[in-house]
C-alpha positions, -999 to +999 in steps of 0.1 A: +401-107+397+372-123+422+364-156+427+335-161+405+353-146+371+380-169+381+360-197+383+343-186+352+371-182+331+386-219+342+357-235+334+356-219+298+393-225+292+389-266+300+357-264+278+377-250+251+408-275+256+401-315+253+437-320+243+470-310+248+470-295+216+440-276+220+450-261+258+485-249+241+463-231+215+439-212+243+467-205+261+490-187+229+456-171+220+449-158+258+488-147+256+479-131+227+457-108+236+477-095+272+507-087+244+529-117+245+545-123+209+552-156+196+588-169+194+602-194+170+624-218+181+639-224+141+645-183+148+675-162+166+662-146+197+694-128+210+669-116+241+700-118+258+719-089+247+689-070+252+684-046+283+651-063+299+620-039+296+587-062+306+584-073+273+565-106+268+574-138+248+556-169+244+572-203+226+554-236+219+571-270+205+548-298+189+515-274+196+516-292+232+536-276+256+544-240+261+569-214+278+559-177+288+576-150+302+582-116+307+616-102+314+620-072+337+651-069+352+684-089+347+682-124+345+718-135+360+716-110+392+678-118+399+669-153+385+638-165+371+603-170+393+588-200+376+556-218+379+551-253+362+520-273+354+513-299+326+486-301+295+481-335+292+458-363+312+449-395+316+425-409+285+420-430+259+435-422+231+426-439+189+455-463+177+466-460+140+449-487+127+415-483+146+384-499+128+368-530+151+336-539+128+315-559+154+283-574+150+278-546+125+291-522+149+317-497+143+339-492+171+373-479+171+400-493+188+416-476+218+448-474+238+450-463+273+470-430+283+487-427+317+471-439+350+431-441+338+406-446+361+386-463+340+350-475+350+340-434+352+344-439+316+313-461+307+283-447+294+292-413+290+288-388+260+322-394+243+335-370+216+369-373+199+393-342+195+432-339+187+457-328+153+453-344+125+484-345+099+476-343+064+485-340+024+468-310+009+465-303-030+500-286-033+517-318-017+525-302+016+521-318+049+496-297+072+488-303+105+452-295+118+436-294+153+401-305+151+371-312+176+342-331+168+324-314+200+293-333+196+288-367+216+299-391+188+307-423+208+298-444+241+310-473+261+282-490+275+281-511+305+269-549+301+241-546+317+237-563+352+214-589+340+245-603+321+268-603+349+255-608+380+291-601+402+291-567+387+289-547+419+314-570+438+341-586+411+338-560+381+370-561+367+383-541+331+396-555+299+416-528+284+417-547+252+380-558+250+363-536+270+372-498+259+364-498+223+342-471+220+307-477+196+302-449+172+278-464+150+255-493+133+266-497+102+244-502+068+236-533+053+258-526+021+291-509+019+301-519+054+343-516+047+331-485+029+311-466+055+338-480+084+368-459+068+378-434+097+404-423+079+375-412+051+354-399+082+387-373+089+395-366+056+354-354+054+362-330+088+394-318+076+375-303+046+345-287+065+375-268+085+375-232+079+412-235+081+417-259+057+392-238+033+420-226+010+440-252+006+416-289+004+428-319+021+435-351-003+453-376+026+451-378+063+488-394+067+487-395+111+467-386+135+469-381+177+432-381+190+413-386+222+381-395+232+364-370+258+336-364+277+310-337+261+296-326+298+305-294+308+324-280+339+299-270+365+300-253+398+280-278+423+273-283+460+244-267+482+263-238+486+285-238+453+314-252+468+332-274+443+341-276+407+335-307+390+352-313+354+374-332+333+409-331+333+414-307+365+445-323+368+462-307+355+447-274+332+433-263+367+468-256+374+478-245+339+451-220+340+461-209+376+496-198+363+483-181+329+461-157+346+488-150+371+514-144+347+495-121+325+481-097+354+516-091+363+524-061+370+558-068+390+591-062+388+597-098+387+613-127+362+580-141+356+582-175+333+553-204+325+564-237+318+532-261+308+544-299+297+532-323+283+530-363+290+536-359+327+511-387+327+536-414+312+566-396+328+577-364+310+605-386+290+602-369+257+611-342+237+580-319+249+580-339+283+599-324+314+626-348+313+634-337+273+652-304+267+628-277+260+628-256+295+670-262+292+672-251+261+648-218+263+664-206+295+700-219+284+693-191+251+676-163+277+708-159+291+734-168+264+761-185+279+766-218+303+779-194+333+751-170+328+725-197+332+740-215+364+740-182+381+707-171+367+692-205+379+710-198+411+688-174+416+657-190+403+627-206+420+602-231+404+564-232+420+559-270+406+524-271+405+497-306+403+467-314+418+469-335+453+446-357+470+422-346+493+410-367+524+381-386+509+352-388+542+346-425+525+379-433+526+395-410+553+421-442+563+438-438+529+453-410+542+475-400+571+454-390+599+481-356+604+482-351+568+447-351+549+445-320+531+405-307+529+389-292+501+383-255+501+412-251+530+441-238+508+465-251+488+490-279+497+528-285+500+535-319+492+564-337+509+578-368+501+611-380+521+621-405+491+619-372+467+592-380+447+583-343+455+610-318+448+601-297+486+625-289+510+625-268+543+639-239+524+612-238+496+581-250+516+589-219+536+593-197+511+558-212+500+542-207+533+554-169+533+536-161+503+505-178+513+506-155+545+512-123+522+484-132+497+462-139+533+459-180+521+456-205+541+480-236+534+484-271+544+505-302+539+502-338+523+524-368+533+513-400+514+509-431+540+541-445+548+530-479+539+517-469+506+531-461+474+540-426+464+529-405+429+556-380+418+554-350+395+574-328+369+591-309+402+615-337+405+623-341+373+626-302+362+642-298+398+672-330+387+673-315+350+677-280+359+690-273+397+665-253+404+649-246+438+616-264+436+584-267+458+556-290+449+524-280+455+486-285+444+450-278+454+431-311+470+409-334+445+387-364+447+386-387+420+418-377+405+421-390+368+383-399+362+369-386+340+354-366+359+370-350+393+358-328+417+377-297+434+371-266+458+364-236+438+382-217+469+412-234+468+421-230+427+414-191+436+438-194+464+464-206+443+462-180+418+463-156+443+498-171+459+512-172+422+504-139+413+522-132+450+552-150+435+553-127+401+552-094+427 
């Protein structure tokens, strides 16, 4: 694959996935179509009394996290090579009981998802996407991903007039503040036309996949608001990709396309996460069960595991910060990764990075084999460190882990900016993995 269908295909799958939910369902439908079949987890696999023949498998749990892999050879003797990334990001997400009426306003109240940078999010094209749970006509609880895809929503800014100290003392309330405006509402029937949970039921039924069998009650719902603005390529000479939610699909995507083009004799497995943004502690999360439990049934027996694991290596990986030119002292001087100059190991001496000497160099040797450059990030030492799900898998599991990540400014705005070199440079190392 070259650069620019790389770059063409990332763009489209972030387009195509606002949520969680709707990257795991791009992802099974990409799987799809390279011949990976569905598992159930309700089902009995018995894969491992099967002599391994490249056949491909793909299992999801709650529609937002996913495992893929292909088996080729025999999992105790030769281990598992593993790449891990995470579906979700920061955002703000609708509480249960949204409706604000204000001033005749209809706004919906908002709670904030992991680490937001939040003043990238006024006045910008806001739709709302996520999975809707329902009653249908039979009495059946359904559950439905939907996607308004049109700009529905805004938070505007007060304008400066109003406040004065805006450019120097601008500060957030997460309570006041966020609530979205989606509409002025008529003169009559106010409580009427301010029912969101009406508005849903009316989406739910225009659903082609809800065609067969109508929609009476929405019962829950998990939905975000997101921006409507494309990905784009920009710079003067095309150097950077500028999107939502790079951290993390850019890395999710990354590991897809070089699981399916492998043509190895490798283990090859995909472990994508979710809520890595409010620390994986859940059953979907990295801290819950589900990698345990899928590798624990691959090779059928607490022995076979340890030993399979053993042998196993995990490429953890999650965007890192690149040296910002406004704010190069943010970073150490020997360690400021640049954009477009390879991916990056990150070390962290307190372990909030799961790198060693043993996997960074295994790391650098398959950067020199792909013909990648690669480079290093230590956070300050007098400033606070983030972490990712290579600790956490790495403590869970046992596993030999590296962290790594292609360099990013603006890292959970809602819109960031990264090299369009780097995320092919990545896949390219991956791919090296999976030979």
């Amino acid at each position: 694959m070259q650069n620019e269908d790389f770059v063409n295909g990332l763009m489209a799958f972030i387009a195509s996935s606002p949520t969680p939910f709707h990257a795991v369902r791009t992802m099974a439908d990409i799987l799809e179509l390279h011949g990976y079949k569905q598992l159930q987890e309700t089902d009995e696999w018995q894969l491992h009394d099967r002599e391994p023949s490249g056949e491909r498998f793909y299992v999801t749990r709650n529609d937002s996290s996913i495992i893929a892999f292909q088996l080729n050879q025999s999992l105790v003797e030769n281990g598992l090579c593993m790449v891990g990334a995470h579906t979700d990001s920061p955002c703000l997400k609708v509480k249960p009981n949204p409706e604000i009426i204000n001033n005749q306003y209809l706004q919906l109240g908002v709670e904030v998802y992991g680490g937001v940078l939040l003043n990238p999010w006024f006045d910008r094209d806001l739709s709302l996407a996520g999975r809707v749970s329902y009653l249908n006509e039979s009495g059946s609880i359904e559950h439905q991903l939907i996607d308004f895809k049109k700009a529905i929503a805004s938070i505007p800014s007060l304008a400066i007039h109003l406040d004065r100290e805006a450019n120097d003392k601008h500060t957030v309330d997460k309570q006041k503040h966020l609530p979205p405006i989606l509409m002025k509402l008529p003169d009559s029937d106010i409580e009427q036309s301010a029912d969101f949970k009406a508005l849903l039921l009316k989406i739910l039924n225009a659903n082609e996949d809800t065609a067969q069998c109508k929609a009476t009650r929405v019962l829950d719902y998990e939905l975000s608001f997101y921006d409507v603005q494309p990905p784009s390529v920009i710079g003067l000479h095309d150097d950077f990709i500028a999107s939502a939610r790079l951290d993390n699909l850019l890395s999710c995507y990354t590991g897809l396309m070089a699981l399916i083009e492998n043509e190895g004799k490798q283990n090859a497995l995909l472990v994508c996460n979710d809520h890595e943004e409010v620390g994986s502690m859940s059953a979907v999360g990295a801290q819950g069960p589900f990698l345990k439990s899928v590798l624990e049934r691959l090779s059928g027996s607490d022995e076979s595991t340890t030993r399979m694991l053993a042998n196993s290596v995990l490429i953890s990986a999650d965007n890192a910060h690149g040296v910002h030119p406004n704010f190069a002292d943010k970073h150490d001087a020997n360690h400021g990764p640049l954009i477009n100059s390879g991916p990056v190991i990150k070390v962290n001496a307190n372990q909030r990075y799961a790198s060693n000497s043993e996997t960074g160099a295994l790391f650098k040797h398959l950067c020199d084999l792909a013909d990648v450059p690669v480079q290093s990030f230590v956070v300050r030492s007098d400033m606070a460190c983030g972490s990712t799900i290579g600790p956490i898998t790495a403590s869970e599991l046992g596993v030999k882990t590296v962290d790594v990540g292609v360099p990013t400014f603006a890292m959970h705005s809602i819109r960031e900016l990264a090299g369009r070199w780097d995320a092919f440079y990545l896949y390219r190392v991956l791919k090296q993995l999976f030979m």
